[in-house]
C-alpha positions as a printed Julia matrix, in Angstrom:
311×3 Matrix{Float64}:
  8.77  -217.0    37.83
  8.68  -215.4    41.46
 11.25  -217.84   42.0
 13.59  -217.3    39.78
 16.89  -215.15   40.71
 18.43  -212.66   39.25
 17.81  -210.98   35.74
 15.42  -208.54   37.22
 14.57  -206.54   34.55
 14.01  -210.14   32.17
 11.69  -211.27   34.47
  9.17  -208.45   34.71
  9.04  -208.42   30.89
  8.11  -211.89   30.68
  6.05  -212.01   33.76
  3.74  -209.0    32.01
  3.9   -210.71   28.81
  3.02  -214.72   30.45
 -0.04  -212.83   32.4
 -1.03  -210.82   29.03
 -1.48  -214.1    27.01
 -2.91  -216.08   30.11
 -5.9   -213.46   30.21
 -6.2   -213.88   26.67
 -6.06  -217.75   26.36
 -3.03  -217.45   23.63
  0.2   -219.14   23.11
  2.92  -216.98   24.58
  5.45  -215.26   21.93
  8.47  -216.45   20.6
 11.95  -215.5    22.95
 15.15  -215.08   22.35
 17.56  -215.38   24.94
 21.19  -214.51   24.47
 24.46  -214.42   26.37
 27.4   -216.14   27.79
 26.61  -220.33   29.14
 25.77  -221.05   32.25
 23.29  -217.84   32.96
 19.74  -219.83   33.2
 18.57  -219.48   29.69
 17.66  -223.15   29.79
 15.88  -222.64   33.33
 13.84  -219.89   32.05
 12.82  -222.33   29.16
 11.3   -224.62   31.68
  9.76  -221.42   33.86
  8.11  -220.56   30.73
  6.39  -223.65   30.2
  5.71  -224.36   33.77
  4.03  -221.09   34.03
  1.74  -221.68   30.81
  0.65  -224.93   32.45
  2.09  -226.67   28.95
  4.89  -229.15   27.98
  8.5   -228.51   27.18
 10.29  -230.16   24.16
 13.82  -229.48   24.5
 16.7   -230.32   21.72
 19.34  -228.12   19.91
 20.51  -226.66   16.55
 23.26  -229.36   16.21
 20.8   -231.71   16.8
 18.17  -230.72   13.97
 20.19  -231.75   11.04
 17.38  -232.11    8.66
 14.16  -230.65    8.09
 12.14  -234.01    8.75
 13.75  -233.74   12.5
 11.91  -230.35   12.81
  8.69  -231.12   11.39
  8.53  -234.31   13.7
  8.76  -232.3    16.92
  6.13  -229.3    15.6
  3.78  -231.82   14.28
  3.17  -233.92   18.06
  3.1   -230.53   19.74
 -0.11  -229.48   21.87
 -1.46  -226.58   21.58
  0.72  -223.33   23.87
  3.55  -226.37   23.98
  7.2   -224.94   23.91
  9.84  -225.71   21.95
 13.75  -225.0    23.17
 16.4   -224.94   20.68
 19.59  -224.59   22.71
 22.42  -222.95   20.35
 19.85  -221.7    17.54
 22.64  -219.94   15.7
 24.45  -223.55   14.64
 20.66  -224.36   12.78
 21.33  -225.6     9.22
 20.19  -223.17    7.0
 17.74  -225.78    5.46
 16.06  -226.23    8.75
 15.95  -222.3     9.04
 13.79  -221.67    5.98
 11.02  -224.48    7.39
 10.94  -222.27   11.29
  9.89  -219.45    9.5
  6.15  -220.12    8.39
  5.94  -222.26   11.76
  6.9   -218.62   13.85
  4.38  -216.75   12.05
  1.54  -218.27    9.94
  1.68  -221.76   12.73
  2.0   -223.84    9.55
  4.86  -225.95    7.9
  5.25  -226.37    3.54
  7.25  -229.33    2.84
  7.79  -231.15   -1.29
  6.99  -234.5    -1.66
  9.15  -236.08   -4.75
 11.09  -233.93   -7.47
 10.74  -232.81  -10.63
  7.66  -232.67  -12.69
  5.81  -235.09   -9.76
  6.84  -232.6    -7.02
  4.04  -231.06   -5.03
  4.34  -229.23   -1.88
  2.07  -230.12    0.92
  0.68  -227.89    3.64
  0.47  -229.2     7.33
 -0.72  -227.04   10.04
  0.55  -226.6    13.34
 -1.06  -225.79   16.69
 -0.14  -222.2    17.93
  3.09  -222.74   19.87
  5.99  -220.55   21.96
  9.6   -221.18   20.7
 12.54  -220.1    22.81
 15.97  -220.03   21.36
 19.46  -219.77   23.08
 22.26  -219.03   21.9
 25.85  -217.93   23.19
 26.79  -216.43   19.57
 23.67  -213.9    18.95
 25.88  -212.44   16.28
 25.78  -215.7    14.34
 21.7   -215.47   13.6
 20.67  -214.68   10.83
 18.35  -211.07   10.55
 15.42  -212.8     9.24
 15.02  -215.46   12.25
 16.44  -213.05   14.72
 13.12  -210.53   13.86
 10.85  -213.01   14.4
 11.23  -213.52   17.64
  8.4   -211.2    19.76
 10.96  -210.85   23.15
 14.92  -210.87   23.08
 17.03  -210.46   26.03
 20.59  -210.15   26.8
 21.34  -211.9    29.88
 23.93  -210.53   32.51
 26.36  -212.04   34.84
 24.63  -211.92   38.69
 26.56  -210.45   41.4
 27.48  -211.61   44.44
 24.52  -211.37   46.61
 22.16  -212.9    43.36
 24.55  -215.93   43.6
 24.82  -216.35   47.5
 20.57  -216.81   47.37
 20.81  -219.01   44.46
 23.7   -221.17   47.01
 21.79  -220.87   49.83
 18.49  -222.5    47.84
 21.18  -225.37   46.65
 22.29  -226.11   50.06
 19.43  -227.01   51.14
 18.51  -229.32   48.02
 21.55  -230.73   49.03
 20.99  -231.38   52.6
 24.29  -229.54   53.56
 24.46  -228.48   56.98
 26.24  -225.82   58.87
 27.34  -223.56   55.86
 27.91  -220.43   57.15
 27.39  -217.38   55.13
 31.5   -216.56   54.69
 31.83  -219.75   52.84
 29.02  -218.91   50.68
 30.57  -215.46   50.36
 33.49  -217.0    49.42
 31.96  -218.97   46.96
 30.23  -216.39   45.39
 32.94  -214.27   44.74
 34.93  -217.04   42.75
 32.04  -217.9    40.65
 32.63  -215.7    37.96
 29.03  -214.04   38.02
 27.99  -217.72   36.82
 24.92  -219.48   38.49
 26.49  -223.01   36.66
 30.13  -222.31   38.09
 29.0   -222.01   41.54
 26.46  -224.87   41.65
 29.71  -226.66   40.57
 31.87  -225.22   43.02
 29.41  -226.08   45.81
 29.24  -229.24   44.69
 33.34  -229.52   45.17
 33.24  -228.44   48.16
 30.44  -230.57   49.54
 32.59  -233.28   48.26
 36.01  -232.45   49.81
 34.15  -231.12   53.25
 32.5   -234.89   53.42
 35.69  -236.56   52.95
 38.6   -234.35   54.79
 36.59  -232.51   57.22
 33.31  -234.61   58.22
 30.48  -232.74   56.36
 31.19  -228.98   57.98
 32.16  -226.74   55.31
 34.0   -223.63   56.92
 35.22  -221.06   54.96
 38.67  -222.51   55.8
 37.34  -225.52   53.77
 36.12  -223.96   51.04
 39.48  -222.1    50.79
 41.13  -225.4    50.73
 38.64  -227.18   48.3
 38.55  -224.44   45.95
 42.58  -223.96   45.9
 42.36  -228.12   44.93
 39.87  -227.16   42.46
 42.75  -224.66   40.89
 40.32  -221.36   41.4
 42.04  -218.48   42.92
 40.23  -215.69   45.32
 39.02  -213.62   42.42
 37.91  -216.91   40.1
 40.55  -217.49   37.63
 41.16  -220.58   36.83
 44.31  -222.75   35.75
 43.68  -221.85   32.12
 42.67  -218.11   33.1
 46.32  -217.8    34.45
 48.19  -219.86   31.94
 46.87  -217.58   29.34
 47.95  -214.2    31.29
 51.58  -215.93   32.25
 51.74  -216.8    28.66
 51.32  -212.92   27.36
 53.51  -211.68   30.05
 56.44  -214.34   29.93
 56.63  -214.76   25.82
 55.04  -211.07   24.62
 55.94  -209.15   27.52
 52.5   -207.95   28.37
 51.58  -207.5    24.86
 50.01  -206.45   22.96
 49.87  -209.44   21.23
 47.3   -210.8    18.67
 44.78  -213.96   19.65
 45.86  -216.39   17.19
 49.86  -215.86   18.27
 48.68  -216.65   22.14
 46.48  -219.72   20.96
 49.67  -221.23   18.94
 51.88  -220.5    22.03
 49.46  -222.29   24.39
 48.43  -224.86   21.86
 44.84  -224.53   22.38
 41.75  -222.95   20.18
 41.65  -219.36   19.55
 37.34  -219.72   19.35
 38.17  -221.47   23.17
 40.38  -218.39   24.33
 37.88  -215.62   22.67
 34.57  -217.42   24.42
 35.73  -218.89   27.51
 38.67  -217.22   28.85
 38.71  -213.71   27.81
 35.05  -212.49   28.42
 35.89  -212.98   32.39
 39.15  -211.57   32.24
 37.87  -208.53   30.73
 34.81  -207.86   32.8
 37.47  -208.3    35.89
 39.84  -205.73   34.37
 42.85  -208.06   33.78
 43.35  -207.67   29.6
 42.71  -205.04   27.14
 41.61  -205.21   24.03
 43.9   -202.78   21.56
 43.92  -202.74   18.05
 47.44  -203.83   18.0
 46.43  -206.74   20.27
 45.61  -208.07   23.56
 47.68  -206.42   26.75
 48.15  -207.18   30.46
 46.36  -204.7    32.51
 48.14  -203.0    35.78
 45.8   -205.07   37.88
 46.38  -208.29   36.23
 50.26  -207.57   37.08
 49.39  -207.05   40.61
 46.93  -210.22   40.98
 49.82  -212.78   39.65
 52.95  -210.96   41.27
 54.4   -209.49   38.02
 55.55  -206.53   37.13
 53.83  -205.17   34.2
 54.96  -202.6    32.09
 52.87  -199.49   32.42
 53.7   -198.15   28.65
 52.0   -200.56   26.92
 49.16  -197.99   25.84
């Protein structure tokens, strides 16, 4: 846990909470972890279980289509073993109702036959720590969202969060002579995503190898990144076909999702998730109840003039 980067405030909740239940010789509590991909919530899983000395079984909502796939997985667990769900809110709700009695009473009711033969059969479970993720915390459902002991929201990192978290890859990597402006540089495209700029580095350890001999200068990573499609402040080819695409056909808006899906002929869910979280946090669109609108700024980053009455 001293390891981990970023989400300060995450990390001394759980680090007082993994200490508590070490003293006491318990299973830690169940945790929810929310917020957009690509944040750690999947690292944490593991830091969790590393911590408790304990194994990890990982698998997702999708994945857990029946209730015999769930009670397989609880029944080999050790005891203070943790179980990751990645995307909990996509559980079918017939898998839902058999987590409940395994959160709190360790224990799992299943029937056996129909009818006037059916009888329900008790098997008990070793005290265990589940950890759900999920990008869509407003798709649980109350009753398996209050049974979780910790939930967190997790944050985009900044800049200097995501130049440490480089600077520890580089060296996994075995990249040499990467200056700190081309991790700066980096960084600041990354769009406050440890995933995106593991990727990124990636890219440009590639394209420094092969077009410049293994030394990645910031006048590489400029180059590498512009190949990638990423800009100076992180947008992305679909980031800027989406803003060209309110300007050039609504006129900076405002402009309703579904309209600007149609016109781009991609998924509105895609748009709402991906694209638009990052646009707003960098100040690009606004969200008005007639509709989405260019910003000022957005005008200014892509060389268009934006209309400054659309509010």
């Amino acid at each position: 846990m001293d390891e981990y980067v970023g989400q300060a405030e995450l990390v001394e909740r759980l680090s007082i909470a993994l200490e508590a239940v070490r003293q006491r010789g318990e299973s830690m509590e169940h945790v929810l972890l929310h917020g957009p991909p690509g944040l750690g919530k999947t690292t944490l899983a593991h830091v969790i279980a590393t911590e408790m000395g304990t194994r990890l079984y990982t698998t997702s909502g999708p994945a857990l289509s029946k209730a015999g796939d769930l009670i397989g997985t609880l029944t080999k667990m050790g005891e203070g073993d943790v179980l990751f769900i990645d995307e909990i809110h996509r559980l079918p709700a017939a898998v839902e109702e058999y987590i409940y009695p395994a959160m709190e009473d360790f224990k799992v009711d299943f029937t056996v036959d129909s009818g006037m033969h059916a009888k329900v059969i008790t098997v008990g479970l070793k005290p265990f720590t589940l950890i759900g993720a999920t990008t869509r915390a407003g798709l649980l459902t109350q009753p398996l969202r209050s049974r979780f002991g910790i939930a967190h929201h997790l944050d985009y990192y900044d800049n200097a969060e995501l130049r440490r978290i480089l600077v520890r890859a580089v060296e996994r990597l075995s990249m040499s002579d990467v200056s700190e402006a081309a991790l700066d540089s980096i960084a600041s495209r990354s769009r406050g995503t440890p995933r995106v700029a593991l990727r990124l580095l990636r890219r440009v350890r590639d394209f420094a190898q092969v077009r410049s001999h293994g030394a990645p200068t910031p006048d590489v990573v400029e180059e590498a990144l512009a190949l990638e499609g990423v800009d100076g402040e992180g947008l992305d080819e679909l980031d800027r076909k989406y803003l060209s695409t309110i300007f050039e056909t609504y006129g900076g808006g405002p402009v309703g999702l579904e309209a600007i899906a149609a016109t781009m002929g991609d998924d509105a869910t895609t748009l709402e998730d991906v694209v638009e979280p990052y646009l707003l946090q960098k100040g690009f669109l606004a969200r008005t109840r007639q509709g989405r609108c260019l910003t000022q700024r957005a005008g200014e980053h892509l060389g268009l003039q934006v209309p400054g009455d659309l509010f």
